[in-house]
KELO-887487 format. One line per field, with one value per residue: residue number from 0; residue in one letter; x, y, z of N, C-alpha, C, O, CB in turn. Coordinates in pm, whole numbers, plus 32768, in hexadecimal, padded with zeros to 4 digits. Glycine has a CB too. Example, Ala and Ser with C-alpha at 12.3 -4.5 7.8 and 13.67 -1.06 7.14 Angstrom:
BEGIN
n = (0 1)
res = (a s)
n.c1 = (8527 8505)
n.c2 = (7DC7 7F1F)
n.c3 = (830C 82C4)
ca.c1 = (84CE 8557)
ca.c2 = (7E3E 7F96)
ca.c3 = (830C 82CA)
c.c1 = (8528 850A)
c.c2 = (7EB6 8003)
c.c3 = (830C 8313)
o.c1 = (8590 853D)
o.c2 = (7EB4 8072)
o.c3 = (834E 8324)
cb.c1 = (846B 8580)
cb.c2 = (7E41 7FC4)
cb.c3 = (8389 823C)
//
This chain:
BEGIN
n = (0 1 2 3 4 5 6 7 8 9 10 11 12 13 14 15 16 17 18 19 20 21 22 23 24 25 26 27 28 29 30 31 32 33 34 35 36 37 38 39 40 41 42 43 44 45 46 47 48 49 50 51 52 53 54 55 56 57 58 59 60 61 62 63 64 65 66 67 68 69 70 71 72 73 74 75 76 77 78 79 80 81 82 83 84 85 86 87 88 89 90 91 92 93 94 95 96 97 98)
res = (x x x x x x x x x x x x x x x x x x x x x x x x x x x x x x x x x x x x x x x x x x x x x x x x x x x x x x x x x x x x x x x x x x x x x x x x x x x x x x x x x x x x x x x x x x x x x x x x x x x)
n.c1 = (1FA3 20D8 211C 2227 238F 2498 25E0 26DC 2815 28A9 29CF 2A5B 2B2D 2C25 2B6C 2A56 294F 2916 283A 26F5 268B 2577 2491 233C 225F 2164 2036 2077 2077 217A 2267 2389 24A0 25A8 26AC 2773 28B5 2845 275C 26A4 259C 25F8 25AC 24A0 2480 23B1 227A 2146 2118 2051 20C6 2113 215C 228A 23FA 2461 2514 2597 265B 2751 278E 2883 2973 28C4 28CF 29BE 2B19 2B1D 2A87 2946 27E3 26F5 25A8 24A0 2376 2255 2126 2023 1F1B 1DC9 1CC1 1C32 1B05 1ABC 1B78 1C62 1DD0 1E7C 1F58 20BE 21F8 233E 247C 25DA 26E3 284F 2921 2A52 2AD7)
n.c2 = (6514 65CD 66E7 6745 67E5 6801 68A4 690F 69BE 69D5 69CC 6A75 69C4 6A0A 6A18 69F3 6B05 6B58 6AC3 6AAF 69A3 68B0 6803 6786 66E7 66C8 6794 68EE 6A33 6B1B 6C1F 6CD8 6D5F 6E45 6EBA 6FE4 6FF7 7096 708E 70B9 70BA 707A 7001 6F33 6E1F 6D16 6D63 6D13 6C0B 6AFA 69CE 688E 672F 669A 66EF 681F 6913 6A44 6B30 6C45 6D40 6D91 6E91 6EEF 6F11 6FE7 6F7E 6F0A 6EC9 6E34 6DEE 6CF8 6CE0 6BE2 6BBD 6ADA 6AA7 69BA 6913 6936 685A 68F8 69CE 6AB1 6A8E 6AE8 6AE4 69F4 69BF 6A6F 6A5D 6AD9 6B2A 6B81 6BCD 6BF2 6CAD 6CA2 6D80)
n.c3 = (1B49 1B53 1AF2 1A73 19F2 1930 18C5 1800 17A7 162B 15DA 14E2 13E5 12F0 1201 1255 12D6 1435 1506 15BB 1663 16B4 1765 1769 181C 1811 172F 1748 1787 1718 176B 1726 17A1 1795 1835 18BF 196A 1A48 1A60 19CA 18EE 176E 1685 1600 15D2 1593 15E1 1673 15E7 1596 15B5 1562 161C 1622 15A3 156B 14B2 14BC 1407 1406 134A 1293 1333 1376 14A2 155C 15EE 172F 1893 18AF 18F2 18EF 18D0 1925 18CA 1924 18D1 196B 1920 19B1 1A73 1AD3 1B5D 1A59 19BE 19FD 1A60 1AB0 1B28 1B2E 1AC2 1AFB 1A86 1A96 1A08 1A06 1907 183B 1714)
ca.c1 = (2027 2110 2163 22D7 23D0 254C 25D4 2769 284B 28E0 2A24 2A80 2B7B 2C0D 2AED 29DB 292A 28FE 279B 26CE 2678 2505 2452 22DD 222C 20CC 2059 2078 20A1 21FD 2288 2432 24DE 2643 26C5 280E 28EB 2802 26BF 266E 2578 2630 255D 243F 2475 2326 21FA 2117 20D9 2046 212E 20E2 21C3 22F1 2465 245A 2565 25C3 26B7 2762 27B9 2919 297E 282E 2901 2A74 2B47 2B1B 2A1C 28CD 278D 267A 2542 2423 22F7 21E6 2083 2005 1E65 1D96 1C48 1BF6 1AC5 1AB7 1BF1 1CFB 1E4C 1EA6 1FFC 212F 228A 239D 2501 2605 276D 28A8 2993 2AAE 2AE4)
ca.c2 = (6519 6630 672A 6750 680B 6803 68C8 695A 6A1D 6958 6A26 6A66 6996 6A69 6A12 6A18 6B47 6B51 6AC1 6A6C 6927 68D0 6783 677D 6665 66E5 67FB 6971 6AC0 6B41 6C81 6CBC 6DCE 6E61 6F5C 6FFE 6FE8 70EC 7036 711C 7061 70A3 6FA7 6ECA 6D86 6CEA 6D96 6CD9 6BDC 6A82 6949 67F2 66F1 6688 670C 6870 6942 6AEB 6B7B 6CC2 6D68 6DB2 6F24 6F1C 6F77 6FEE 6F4E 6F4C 6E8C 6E70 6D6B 6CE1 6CC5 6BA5 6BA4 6A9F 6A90 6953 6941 68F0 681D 6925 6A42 6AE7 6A5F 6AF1 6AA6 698C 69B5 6AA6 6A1C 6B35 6AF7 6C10 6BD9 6C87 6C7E 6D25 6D6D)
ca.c3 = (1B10 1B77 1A96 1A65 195F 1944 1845 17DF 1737 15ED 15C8 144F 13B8 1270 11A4 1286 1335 14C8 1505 1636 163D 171B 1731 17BA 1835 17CB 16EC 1772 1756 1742 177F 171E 175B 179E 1872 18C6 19D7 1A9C 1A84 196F 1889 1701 1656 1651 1551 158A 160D 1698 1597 15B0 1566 155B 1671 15DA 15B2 1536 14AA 1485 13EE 1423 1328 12C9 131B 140B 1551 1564 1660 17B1 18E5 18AE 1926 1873 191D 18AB 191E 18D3 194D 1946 190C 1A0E 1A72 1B58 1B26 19E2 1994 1A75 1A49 1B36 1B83 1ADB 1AE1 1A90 1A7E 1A66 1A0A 19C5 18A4 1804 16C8)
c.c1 = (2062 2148 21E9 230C 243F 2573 269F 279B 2899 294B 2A33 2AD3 2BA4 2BA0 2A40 29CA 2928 287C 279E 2670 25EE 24BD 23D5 2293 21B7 20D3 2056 2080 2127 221D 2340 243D 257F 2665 2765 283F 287F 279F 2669 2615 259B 25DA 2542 245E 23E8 22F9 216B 20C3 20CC 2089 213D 2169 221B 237D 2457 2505 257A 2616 26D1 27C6 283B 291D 2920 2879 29AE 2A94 2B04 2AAF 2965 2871 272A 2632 24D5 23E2 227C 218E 2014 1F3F 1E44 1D26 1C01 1B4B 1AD5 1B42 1C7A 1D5D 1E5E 1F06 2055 21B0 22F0 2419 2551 26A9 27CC 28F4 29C8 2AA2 2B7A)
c.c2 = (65A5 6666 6785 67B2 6826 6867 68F4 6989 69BD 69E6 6A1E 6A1C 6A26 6A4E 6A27 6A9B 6B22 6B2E 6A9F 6A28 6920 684B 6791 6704 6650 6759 6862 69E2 6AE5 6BD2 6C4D 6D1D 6DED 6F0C 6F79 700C 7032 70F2 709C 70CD 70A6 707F 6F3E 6E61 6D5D 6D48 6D55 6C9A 6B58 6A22 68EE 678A 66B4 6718 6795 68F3 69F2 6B0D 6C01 6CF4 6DBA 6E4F 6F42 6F92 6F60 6F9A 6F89 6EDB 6ED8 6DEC 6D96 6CC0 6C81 6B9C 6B2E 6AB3 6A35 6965 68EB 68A6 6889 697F 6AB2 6AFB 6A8B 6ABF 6A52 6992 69F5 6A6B 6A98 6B14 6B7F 6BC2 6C1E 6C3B 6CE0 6CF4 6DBE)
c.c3 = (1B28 1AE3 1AB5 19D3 19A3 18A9 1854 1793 16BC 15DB 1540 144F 1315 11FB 11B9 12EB 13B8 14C6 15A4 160D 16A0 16FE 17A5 17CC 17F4 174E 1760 172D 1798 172B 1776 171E 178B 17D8 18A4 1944 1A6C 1ACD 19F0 18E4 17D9 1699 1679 15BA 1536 15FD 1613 1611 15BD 155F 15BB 15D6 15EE 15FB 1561 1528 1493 1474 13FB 13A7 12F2 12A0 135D 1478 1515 15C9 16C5 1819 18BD 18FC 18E3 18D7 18C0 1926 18E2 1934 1900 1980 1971 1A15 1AAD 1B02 1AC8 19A7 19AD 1A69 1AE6 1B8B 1AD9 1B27 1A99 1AE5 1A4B 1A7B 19B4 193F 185A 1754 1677)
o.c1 = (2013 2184 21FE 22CB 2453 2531 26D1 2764 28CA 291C 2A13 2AF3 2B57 2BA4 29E3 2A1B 293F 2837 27FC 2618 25E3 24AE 23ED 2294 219A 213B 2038 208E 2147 21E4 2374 2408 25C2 264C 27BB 27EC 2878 2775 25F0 2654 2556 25B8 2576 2441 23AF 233E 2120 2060 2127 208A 2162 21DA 21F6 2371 2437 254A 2551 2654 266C 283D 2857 28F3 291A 286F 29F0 2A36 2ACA 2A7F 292C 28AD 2706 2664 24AD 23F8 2253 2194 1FD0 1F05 1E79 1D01 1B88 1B2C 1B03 1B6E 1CE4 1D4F 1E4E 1F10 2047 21C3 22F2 2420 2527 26D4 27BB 28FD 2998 2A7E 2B95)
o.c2 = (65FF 662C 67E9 67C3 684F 686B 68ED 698F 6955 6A57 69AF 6A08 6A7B 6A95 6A4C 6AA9 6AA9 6B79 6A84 6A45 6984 6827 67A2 66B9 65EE 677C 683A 69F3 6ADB 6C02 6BE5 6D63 6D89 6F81 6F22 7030 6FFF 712F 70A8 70AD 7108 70D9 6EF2 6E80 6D7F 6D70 6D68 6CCB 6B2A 6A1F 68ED 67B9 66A7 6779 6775 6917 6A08 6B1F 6C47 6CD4 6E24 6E87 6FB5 700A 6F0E 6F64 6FF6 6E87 6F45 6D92 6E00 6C87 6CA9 6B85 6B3A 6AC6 6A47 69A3 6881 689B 6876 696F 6B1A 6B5E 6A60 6A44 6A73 697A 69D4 6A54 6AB2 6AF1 6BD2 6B8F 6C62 6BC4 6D4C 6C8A 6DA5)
o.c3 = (1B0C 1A89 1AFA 196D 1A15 1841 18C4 1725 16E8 15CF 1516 14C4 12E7 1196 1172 1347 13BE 1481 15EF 15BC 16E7 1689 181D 176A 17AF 1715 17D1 16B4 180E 16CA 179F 16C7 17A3 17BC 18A9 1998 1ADB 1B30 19DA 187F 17BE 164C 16CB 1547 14CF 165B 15B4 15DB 1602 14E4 1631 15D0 1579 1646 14EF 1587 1422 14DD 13FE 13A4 132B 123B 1388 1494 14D5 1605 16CE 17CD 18B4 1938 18B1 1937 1853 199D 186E 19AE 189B 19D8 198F 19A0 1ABD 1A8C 1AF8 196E 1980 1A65 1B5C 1C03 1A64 1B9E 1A21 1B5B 19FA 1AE3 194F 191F 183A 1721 1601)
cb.c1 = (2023 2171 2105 2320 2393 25AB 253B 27B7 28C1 2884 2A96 2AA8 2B3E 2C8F 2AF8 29AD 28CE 2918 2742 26AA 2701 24A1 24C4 2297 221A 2058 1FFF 20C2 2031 225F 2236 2488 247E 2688 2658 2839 2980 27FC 265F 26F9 24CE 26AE 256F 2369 24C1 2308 21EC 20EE 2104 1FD4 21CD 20F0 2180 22A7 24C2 23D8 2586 25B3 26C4 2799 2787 29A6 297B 27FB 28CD 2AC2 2BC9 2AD7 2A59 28A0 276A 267F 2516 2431 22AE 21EF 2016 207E 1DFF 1D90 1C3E 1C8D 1AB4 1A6F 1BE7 1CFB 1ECB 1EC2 2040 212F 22A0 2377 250D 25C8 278F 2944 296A 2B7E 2A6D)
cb.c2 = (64F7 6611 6773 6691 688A 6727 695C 6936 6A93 68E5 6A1D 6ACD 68ED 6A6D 6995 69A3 6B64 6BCF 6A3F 6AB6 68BC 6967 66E2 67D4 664B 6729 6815 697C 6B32 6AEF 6CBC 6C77 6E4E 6E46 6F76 7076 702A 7136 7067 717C 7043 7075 6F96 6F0F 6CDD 6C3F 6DF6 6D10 6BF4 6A6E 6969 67B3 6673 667F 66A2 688B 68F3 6B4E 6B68 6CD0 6D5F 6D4A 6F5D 6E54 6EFD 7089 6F5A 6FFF 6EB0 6EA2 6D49 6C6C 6D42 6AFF 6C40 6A0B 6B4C 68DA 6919 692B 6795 69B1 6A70 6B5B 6A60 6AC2 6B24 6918 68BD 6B55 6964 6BF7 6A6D 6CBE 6B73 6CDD 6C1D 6D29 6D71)
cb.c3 = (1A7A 1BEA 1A61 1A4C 18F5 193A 1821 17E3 1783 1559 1614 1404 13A9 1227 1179 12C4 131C 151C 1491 16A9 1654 16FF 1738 17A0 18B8 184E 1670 17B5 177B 16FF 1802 16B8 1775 16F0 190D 1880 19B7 1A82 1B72 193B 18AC 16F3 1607 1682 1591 159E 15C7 1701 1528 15B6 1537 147D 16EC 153A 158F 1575 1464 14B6 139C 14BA 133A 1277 1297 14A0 1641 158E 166E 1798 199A 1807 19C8 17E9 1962 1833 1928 189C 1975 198C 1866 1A57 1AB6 1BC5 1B6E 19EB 1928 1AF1 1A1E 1B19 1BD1 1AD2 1A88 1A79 1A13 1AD9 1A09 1A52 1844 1855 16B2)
//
């Protein structure tokens, strides 16, 4: 079975925060973080923590980042069969968004 992940930005509405949205097929380890127009990593959301397949959600805090372009980078690393348990395969995804 191929390991896949899709994930996006949920824009606020006035009541809700900005989140990124992330759905995994299996479990993994995920890595989130956020960087500024420059590639400049600002903050990390998650740090490599393990979470279960299913639809997963993060919020960003309001007042986190001022205006302006930034991209979120996820990383998962999906577990392997291999020798002393080696990650099998990483999937990272990097996109932009304003705020």
């Amino acid at each position: 079975m191929e390991n896949t992940l899709s994930s996006r930005l949920c824009y606020p509405d006035p009541f809700k925060p900005v989140a990124i949205e992330f759905t995994l097929q299996h479990s993994a380890v995920v890595t989130l973080s956020i960087s500024d127009e420059s590639g400049n990593e600002i903050i990390k959301l998650v740090d490599t923590q393990q979470h279960e397949s299913g639809i997963h959600k993060i919020e960003l805090r309001e007042g986190l980042l001022s205006e302006g372009l930034y991209y979120y980078r996820l990383q998962v690393e999906f577990p392997g069969k291999g020798i002393n348990g080696k990650t099998e395969s990483v999937v990272t995804e990097v996109r932009k968004f304003k705020i």
